[in-house]
C-alpha positions in Angstrom: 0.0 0.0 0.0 0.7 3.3 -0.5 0.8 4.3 2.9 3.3 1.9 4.2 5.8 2.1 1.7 9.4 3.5 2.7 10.7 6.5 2.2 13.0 7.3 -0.8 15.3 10.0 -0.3 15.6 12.5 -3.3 17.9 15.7 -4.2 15.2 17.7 -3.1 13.8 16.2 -0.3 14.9 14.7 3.0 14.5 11.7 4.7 12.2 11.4 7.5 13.7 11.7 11.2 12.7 8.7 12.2 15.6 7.3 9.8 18.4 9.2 10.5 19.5 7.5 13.9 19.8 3.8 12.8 22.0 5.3 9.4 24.4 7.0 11.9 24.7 4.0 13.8 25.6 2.1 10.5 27.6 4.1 9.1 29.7 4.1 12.4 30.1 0.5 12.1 31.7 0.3 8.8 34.3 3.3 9.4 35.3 1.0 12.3 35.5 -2.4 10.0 37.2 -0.6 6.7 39.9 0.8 9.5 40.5 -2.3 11.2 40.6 -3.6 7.9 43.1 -1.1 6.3 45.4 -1.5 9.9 45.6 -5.5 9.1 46.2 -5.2 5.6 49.0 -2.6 5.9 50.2 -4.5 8.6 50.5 -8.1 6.4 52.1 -5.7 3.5 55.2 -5.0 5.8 55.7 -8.2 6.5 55.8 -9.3 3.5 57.9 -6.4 2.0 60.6 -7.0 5.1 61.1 -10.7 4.1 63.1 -10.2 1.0 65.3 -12.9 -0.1 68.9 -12.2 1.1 70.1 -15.5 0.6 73.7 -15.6 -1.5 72.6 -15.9 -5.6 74.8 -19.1 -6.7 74.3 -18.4 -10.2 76.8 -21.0 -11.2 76.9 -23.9 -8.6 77.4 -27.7 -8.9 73.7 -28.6 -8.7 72.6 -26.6 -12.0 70.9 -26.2 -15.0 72.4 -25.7 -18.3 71.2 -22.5 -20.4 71.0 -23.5 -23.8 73.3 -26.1 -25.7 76.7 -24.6 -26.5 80.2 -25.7 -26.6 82.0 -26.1 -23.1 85.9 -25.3 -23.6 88.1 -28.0 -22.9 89.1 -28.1 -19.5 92.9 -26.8 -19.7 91.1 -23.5 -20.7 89.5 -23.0 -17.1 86.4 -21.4 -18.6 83.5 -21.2 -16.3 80.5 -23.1 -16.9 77.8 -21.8 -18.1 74.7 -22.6 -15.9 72.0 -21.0 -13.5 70.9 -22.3 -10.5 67.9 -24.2 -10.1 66.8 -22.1 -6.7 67.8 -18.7 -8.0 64.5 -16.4 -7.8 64.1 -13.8 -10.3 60.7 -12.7 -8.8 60.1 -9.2 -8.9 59.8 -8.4 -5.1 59.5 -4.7 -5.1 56.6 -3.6 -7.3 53.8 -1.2 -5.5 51.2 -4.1 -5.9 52.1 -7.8 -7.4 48.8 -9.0 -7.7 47.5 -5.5 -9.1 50.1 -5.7 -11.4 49.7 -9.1 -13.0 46.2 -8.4 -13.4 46.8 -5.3 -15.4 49.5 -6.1 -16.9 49.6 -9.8 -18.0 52.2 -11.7 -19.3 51.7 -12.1 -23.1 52.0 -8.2 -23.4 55.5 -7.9 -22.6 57.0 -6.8 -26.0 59.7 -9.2 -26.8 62.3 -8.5 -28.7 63.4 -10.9 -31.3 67.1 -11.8 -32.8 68.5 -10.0 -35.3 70.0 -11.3 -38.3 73.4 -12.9 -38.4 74.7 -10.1 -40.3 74.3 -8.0 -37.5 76.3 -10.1 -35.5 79.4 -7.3 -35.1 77.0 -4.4 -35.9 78.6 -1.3 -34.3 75.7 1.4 -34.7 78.1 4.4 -34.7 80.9 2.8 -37.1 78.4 1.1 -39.5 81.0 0.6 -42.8 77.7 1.5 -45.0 76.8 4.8 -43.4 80.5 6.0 -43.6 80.0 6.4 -47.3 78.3 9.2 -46.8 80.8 11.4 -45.3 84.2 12.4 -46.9 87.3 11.1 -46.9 89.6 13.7 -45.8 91.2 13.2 -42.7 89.2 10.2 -42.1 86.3 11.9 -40.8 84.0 9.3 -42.6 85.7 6.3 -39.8 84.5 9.2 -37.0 81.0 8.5 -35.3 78.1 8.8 -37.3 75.1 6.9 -35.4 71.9 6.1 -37.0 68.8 7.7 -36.5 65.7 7.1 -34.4 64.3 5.2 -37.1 67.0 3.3 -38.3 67.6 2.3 -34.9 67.4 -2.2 -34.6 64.5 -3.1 -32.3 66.4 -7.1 -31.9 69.0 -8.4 -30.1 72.3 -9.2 -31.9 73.7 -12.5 -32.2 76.6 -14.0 -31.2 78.4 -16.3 -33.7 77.8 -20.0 -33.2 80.1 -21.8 -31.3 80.6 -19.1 -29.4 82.3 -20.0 -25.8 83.1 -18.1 -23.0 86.6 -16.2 -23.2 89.8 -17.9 -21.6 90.2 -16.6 -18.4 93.6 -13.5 -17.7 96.0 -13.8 -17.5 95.5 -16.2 -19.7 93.2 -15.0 -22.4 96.2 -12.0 -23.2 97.8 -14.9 -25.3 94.5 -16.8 -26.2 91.4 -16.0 -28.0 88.5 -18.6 -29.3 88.3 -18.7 -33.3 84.6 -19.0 -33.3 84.3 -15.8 -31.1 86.2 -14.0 -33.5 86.6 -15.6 -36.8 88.4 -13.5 -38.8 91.9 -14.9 -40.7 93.2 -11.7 -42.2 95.8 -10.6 -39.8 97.2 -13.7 -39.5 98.6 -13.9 -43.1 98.8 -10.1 -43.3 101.3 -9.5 -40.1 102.4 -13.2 -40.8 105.7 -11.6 -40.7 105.4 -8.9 -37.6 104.7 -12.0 -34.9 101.0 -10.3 -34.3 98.8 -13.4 -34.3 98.8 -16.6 -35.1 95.7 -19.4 -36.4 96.2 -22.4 -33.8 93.0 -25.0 -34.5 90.1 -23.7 -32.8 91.9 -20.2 -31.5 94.0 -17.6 -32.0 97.6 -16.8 -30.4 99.1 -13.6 -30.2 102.9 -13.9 -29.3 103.1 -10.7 -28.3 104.3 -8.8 -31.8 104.1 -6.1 -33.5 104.9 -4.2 -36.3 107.4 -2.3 -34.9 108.1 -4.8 -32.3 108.7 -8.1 -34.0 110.4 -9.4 -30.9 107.5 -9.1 -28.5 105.7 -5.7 -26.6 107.8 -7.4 -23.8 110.7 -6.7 -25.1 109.7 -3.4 -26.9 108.6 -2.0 -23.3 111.7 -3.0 -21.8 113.7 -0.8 -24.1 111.1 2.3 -23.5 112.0 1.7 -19.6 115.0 2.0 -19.9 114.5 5.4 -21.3 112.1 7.0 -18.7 110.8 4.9 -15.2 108.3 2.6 -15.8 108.5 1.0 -12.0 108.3 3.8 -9.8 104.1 4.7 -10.1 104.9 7.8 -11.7 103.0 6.8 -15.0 99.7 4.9 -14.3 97.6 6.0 -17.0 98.5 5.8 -21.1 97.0 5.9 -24.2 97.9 4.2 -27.4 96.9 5.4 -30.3 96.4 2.9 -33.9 96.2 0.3 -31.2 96.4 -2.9 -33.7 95.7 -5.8 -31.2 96.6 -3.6 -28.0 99.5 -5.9 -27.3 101.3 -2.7 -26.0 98.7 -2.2 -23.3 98.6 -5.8 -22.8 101.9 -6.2 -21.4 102.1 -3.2 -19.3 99.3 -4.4 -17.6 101.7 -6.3 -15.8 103.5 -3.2 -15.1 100.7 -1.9 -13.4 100.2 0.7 -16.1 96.8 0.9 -17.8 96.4 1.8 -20.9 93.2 3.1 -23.3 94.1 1.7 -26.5 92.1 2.7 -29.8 91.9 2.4 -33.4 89.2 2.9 -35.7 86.7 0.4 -36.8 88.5 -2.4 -39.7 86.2 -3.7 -42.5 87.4 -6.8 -42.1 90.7 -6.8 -39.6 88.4 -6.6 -36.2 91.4 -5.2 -34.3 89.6 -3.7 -31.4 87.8 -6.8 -31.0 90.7 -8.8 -31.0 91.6 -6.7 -28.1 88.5 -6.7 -26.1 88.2 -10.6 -26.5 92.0 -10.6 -24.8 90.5 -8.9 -22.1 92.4 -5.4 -22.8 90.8 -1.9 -22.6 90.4 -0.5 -25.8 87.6 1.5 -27.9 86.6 2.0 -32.1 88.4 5.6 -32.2 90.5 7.6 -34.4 92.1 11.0 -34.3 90.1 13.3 -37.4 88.0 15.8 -37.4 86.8 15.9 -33.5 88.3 16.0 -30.1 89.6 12.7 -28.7 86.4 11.7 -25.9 88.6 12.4 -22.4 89.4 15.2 -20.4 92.5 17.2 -20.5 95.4 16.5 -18.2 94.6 12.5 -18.5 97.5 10.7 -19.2 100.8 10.1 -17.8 102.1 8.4 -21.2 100.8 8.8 -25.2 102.2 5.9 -27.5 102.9 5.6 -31.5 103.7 2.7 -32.9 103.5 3.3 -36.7 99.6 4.4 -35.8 100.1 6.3 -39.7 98.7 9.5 -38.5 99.8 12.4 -40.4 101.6 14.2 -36.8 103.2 16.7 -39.3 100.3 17.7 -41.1 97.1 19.9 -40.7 99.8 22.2 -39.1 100.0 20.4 -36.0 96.5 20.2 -35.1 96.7 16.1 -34.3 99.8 16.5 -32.0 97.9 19.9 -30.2 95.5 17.3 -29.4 97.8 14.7 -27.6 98.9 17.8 -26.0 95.7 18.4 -24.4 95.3 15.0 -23.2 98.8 14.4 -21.4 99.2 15.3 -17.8 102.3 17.9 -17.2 105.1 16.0 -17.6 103.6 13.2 -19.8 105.8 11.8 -22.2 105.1 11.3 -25.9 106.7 8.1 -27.7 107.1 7.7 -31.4 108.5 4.4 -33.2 108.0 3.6 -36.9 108.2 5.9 -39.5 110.0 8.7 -39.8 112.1 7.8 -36.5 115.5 6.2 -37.4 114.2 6.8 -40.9 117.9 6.4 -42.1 118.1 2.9 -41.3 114.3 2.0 -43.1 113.6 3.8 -45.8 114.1 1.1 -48.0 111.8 -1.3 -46.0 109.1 1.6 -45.7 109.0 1.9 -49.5 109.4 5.9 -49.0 111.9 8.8 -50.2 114.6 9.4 -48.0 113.6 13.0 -48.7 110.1 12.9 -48.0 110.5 10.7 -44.7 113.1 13.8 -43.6 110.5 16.5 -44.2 108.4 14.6 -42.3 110.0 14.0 -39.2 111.5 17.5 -39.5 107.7 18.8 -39.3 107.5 16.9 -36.3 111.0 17.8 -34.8 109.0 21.8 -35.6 105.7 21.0 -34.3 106.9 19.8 -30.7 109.1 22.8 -30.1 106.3 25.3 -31.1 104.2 23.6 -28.4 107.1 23.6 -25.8 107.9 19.8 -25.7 111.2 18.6 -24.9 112.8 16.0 -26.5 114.2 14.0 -24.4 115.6 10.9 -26.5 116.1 9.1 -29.5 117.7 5.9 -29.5 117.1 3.2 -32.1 113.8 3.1 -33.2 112.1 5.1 -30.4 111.9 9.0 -29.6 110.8 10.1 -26.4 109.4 13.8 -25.4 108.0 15.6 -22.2 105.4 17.9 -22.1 106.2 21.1 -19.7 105.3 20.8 -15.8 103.6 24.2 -16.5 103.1 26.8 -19.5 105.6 29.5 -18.1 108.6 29.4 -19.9 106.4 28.5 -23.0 104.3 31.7 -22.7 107.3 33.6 -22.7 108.3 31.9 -25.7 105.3 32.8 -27.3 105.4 36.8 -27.2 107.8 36.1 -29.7 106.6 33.1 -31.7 103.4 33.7 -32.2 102.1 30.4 -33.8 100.1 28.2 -33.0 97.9 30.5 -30.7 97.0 29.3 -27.0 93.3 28.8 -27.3 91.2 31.5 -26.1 89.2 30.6 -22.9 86.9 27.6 -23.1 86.7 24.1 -21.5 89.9 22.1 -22.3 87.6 18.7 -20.7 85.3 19.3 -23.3 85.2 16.6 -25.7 81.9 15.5 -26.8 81.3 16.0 -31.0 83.9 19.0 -30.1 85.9 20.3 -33.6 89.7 20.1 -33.1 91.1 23.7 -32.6 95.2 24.5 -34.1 96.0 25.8 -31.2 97.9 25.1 -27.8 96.0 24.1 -24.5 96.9 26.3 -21.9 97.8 24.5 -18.5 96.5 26.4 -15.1 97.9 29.0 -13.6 100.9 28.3 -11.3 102.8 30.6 -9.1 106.6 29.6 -10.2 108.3 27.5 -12.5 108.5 24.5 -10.0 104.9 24.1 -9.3 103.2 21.7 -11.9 100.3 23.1 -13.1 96.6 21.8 -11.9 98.4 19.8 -9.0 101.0 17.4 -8.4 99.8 13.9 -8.0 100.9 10.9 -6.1 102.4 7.6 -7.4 100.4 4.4 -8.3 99.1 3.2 -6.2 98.7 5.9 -3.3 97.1 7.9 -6.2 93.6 5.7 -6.4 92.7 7.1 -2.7 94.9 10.4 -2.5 92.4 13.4 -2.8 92.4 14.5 -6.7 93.7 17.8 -7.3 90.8 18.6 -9.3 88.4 18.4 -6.4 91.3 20.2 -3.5 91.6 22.9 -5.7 87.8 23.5 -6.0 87.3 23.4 -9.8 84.7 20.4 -10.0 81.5 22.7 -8.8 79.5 21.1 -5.9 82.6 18.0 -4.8 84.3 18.4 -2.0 87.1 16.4 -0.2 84.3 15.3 2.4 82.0 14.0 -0.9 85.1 12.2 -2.1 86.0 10.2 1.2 82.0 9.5 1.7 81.8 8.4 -1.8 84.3 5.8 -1.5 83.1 4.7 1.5 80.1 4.2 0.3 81.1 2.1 -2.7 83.1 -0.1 -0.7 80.1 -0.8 1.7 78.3 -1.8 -1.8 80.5 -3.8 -3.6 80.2 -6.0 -0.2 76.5 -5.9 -0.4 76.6 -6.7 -4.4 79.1 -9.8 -3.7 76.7 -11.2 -0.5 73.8 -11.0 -3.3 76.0 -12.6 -6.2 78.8 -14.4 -5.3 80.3 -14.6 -8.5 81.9 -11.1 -8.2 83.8 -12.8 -5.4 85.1 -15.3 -7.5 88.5 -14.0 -9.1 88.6 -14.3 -12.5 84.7 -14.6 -13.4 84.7 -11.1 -15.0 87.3 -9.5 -16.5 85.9 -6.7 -18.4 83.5 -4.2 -16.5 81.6 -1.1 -17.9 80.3 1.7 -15.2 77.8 3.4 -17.2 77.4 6.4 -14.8 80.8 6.6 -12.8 80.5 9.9 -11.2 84.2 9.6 -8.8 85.3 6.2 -9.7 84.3 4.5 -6.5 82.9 1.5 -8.1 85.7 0.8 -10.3 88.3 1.9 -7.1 86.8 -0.8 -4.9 87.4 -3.8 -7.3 91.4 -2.6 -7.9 92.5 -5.8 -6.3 91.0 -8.3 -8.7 92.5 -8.6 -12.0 89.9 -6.9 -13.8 89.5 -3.7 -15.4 86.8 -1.0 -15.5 85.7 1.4 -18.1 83.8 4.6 -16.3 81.6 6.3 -18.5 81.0 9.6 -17.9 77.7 10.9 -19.6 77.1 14.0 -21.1 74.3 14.7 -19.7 75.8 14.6 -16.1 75.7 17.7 -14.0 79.2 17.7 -13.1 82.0 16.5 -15.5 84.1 14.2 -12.9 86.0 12.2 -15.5 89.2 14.0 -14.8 88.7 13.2 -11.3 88.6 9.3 -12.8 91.8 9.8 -14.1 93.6 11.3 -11.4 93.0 8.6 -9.2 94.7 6.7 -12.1 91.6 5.1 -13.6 90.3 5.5 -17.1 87.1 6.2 -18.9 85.3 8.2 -21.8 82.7 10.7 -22.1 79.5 9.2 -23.6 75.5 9.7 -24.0 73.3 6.4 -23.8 70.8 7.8 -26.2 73.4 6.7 -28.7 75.3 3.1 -29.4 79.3 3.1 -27.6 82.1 2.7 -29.9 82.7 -0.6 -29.1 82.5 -4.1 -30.7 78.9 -7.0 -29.7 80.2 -8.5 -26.5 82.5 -6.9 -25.1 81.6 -6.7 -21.5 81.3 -9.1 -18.7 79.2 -7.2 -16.2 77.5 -4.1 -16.6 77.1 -1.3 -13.5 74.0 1.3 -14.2 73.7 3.4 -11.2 70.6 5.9 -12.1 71.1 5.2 -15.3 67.3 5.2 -16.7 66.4 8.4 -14.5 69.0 10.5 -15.3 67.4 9.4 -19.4 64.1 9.7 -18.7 63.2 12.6 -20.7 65.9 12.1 -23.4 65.5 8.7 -25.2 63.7 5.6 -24.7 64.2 2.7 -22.0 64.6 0.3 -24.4 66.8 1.3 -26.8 69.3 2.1 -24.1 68.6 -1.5 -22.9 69.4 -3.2 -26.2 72.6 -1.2 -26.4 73.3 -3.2 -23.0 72.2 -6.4 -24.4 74.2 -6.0 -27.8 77.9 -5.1 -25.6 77.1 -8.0 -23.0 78.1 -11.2 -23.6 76.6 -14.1 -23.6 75.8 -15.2 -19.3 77.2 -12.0 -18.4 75.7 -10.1 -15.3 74.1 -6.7 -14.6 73.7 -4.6 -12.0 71.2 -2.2 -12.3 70.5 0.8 -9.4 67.8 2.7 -9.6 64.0 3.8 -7.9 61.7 1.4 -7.2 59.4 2.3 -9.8 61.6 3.0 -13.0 62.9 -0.3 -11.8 59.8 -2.1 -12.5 59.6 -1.0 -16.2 63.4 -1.8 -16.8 62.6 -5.4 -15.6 59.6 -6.1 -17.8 61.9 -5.2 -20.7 64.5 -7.4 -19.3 61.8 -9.9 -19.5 61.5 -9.1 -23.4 65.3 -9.5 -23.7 65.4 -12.8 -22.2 67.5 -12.1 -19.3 66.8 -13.8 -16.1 66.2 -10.6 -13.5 65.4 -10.1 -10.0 65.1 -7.2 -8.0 66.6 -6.9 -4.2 66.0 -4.3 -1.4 69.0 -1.4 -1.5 71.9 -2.1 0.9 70.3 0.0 3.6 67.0 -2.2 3.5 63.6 -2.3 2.0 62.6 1.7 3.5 64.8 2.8 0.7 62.9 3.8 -2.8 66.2 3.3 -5.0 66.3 -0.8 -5.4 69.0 -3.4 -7.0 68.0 -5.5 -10.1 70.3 -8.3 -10.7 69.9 -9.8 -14.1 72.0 -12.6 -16.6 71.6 -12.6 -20.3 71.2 -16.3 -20.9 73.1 -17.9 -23.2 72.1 -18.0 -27.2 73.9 -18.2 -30.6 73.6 -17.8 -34.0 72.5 -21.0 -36.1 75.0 -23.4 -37.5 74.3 -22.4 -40.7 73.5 -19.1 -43.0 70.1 -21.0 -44.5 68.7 -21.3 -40.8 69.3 -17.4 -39.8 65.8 -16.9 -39.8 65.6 -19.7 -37.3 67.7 -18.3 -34.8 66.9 -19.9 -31.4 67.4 -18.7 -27.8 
């Protein structure tokens, strides 16, 4: 009936009074539940969010499973094996909700990224031989960088060749590399003669040769120490330029002297990579049109071994440059032509006359920038930069060629035009007094405190930052080796990139195994730091990730990203950066990835789409901390045996 039905409540009207006290009562009653139920919920979430797995990651232990089929080396070569263990979790701990996640994002929508084809199996993107046609000739600015663009960038994952096997282990792999991980023949009937490298079965040899070296870089070194003081820490850092194999920097390794050895990309030679598979630093590079990518003031030691670049030409320009990368008091060292010219010009096929003008140009060039010459004996000349740019200054008011540059930022280096004219050193006070700061011997110099930062020029870094800073990184590195225990294990990595290196710490807390580390510096950094780097004796190069490195498929071991994808968030996309990881990485080798919680959670559904096996782990300081690790491996795949299967390509 009409009478007895209830009330309905309506914008305009209101309910009757005689409803309004059992609503209130009501409504009391499930503010209590949802709150009690919010408290217990919240409360299960922190449990669960404390119980993160800390166990030790075994990724290679006796009770294992093998990652796809490939070749094991035999066991002389002391390879690790190439397995993942059964118990290690991958599980994404750390996302804001697991379950919400998985049901709005499910599984088959992770984008996965396919192989490419074999052709693209030593693709570098910057040094591509087909896109250097484009660009001219002169002064071999068409071997200079010349990256694709955005939409001729490769959305797959290049391949490495079949039969590829892990590399021999150093000290070791200096002498030895696998065939099938490089197999190019060229070199060894083309410096047959010059003892670079020999074919052995199933691998390569390199005895140590060179062309101007023919009885071994031992040997060579030997005679350059006895010249200046190799033993004394004095010269730490070096770089070689028209590297070949790097066998120079191989063997003063030994010496405790590291070298950054470069040459530009081969067509078919594969020098750098020959290099890199030894286990030696080394980069695609050459000396044209642009600035070499490090900071002024960053080596202790520059080396030529018939490297063929013109020195005398382009009225100087190429030898200004060397000048603006060695440290006061560096020393420069020629061998090949024209030194001892007298003696080869029969062998070098050249005039006597025109091999005289050259090295007279060069004998010119290194007085107008204020070298000394220090020695030639045999086939080597030795000069030394100036402690400071008094004298020379003084020296210029009457020879007025080549300029000092005007004022600008001699660390500068990235896409920055060579300049004819002379680097001018800091300021001192006397003739004494090297200019930008004396600095200690290897290896007091990894820990001393940089001039750079005492002196106040690197804006915001302080003594106090530097001391916290390594502190820090030696509390992670113990954290990192009680979540993977292979970067315990001496010998498991060899080469190392730091894609954001900031002071070095990383790379200064793993001095003591025989590794070495390549800090990048990028571009897009706030503070340029990579002369710090050097200083302590380290080495690196200035880079951007929103373009490919100048470096061959494969070269690194283990890969540090420390903020990585924030500091790139607005400037290229996630996943190209993370293919350029995947294409440098070998095969089983590890990442460590640092970054906040959240932009950690996108990078590790694309390292779903890569096929790497990934976990994330709490920070060091424990699961309150936003920033979070993400451990991952890039599992073991190959090219097919043969070209007709290419488009079968398995992983």
């Amino acid at each position: 009936m009409a009478g007895s039905s209830p009330p309905y409540y309506t914008p305009l009207s209101k309910p009757p009074s005689a409803a309004k006290k059992p609503r209130v009562y009501s409504l009391a009653v499930v503010t209590i539940l949802c709150s009690l139920s919010y408290l217990f919920g919240a409360w299960q979430h922190t449990g669960a969010t404390t119980s993160i797995v800390r166990a030790t990651i075994p990724c290679f232990p006796s009770t294992n499973i093998t990652i796809g089929a490939h070749p094991s080396p035999s066991p002389s070569t002391s390879s690790p094996t190439s397995t993942i263990s059964k118990e290690l979790d991958f599980a994404t701990h750390h996302s804001a909700d697991e379950s919400a996640a998985a049901a709005t994002v499910p599984e088959e929508t992770i984008k996965k990224y396919p192989p490419c084809d074999i052709k693209y199996s030593e693709y570098t993107p910057c040094e591509d031989s087909n896109r250097s046609l484009k660009f001219g000739r002169n002064r071999l600015i068409y071997r200079e960088r010349h990256c694709p663009e955005k939409d001729e960038l490769l959305k797959c994952r290049v391949p490495a060749p079949h039969g590829y096997r892990n590399p021999f282990k150093w000290p070791l792999s200096r002498d030895l590399v696998w065939y099938a991980n490089v197999p190019h023949k060229e070199l060894t009937v083309e410096k047959a003669v010059q003892n670079w490298i020999r074919y052995d079965g199933d691998r390569f040899r390199f005895p140590g040769g060179g062309t101007m070296f023919p009885n071994g870089a031992g040997a060579y070194i030997d005679d350059i120490g006895k010249l200046i003081n190799l033993k004394d820490g004095s010269i730490r850092t070096a770089i070689d330029t028209g590297c070949g194999v790097a066998s120079w920097g191989a063997y003063l390794l030994s010496r405790n002297i590291v070298a950054m050895s470069f040459a530009p990309r081969d067509t078919h030679e594969a020098q750098v990579q020959f290099a890199l598979e030894r286990g030696v630093p080394a980069l695609i590079g050459v000396i044209a049109s642009k600035r070499l990518l490090y900071p002024s003031r960053a080596f202790d030691m520059a080396h030529c071994s018939r490297c063929l670049i013109p020195w005398g030409q382009y009225d100087g320009t190429y030898l200004m440059e060397v000048d603006r990368v060695l440290r006061p008091g560096g020393y420069w060292i020629l061998s090949g032509p024209p030194i001892n010219w007298k003696n080869h010009w029969k062998g070098w096929q050249r005039t006597a006359e025109d091999l005289s003008a050259e090295q007279m140009q060069i004998e010119n060039i290194t007085q107008i920038i204020c070298w000394k010459k220090l020695v030639q004996k045999g086939d080597i000349a030795i000069w030394q930069k100036p402690t400071n740019h008094l004298p020379c200054k003084k020296f210029h008011k009457t020879v007025k060629n080549p300029p000092f540059c005007p004022a600008q930022d001699p660390d500068k280096a990235w896409y920055t035009d060579l300049e004819t004219c002379l680097t001018p050193l800091p300021e001192v006070s006397n003739s004494e007094e090297v200019a930008g700061g004396e600095l200690e011997k290897w290896p007091k110099r990894l820990n001393a405190a940089p001039p750079r930062i005492t002196r106040g020029t690197v804006n915001g870094v302080t003594l106090e930052t530097f001391q916290q800073n390594s502190q820090l990184w030696r509390r992670r590195i113990s954290y990192y080796k009680t979540v993977n225990n292979q970067l315990g294990q001496v010998g498991r990595h060899r080469n190392i990139l730091d894609m954001n290196a900031f002071l070095g710490g990383f790379a200064a807390s793993l001095t003591e195994d025989p590794l070495w580390v390549m800090n990048m510096l990028p571009v897009e950094a706030k503070v340029n730091t990579l002369g710090v780097i050097y200083e302590r004796g380290l080495i690196g190069t200035y880079h951007s990730w929103c373009e490919a490195m100048s470096t061959y498929p494969r070269t690194y071991d283990l890969i540090h990203a420390d903020s990585v994808f924030t500091l790139y968030k607005n400037s290229c996309e996630m996943e190209d950066i993370m293919l350029e990881m995947d294409r440098i990485l070998r095969p089983e080798g590890s990442l460590i990835i640092r970054d906040d919680v959240d932009m950690l959670v996108k990078v590790k559904r694309i390292a779903d789409g890569l096929n790497w096996e990934s976990k994330i782990v709490d920070h060091e300081d424990g699961p309150l901390k936003r920033e979070k690790l993400l451990f991952a491996v890039k599992l073991y795949w190959t090219a097919p045996a043969s070209s007709d299967q290419d488009e079968h390509i398995t992983s």
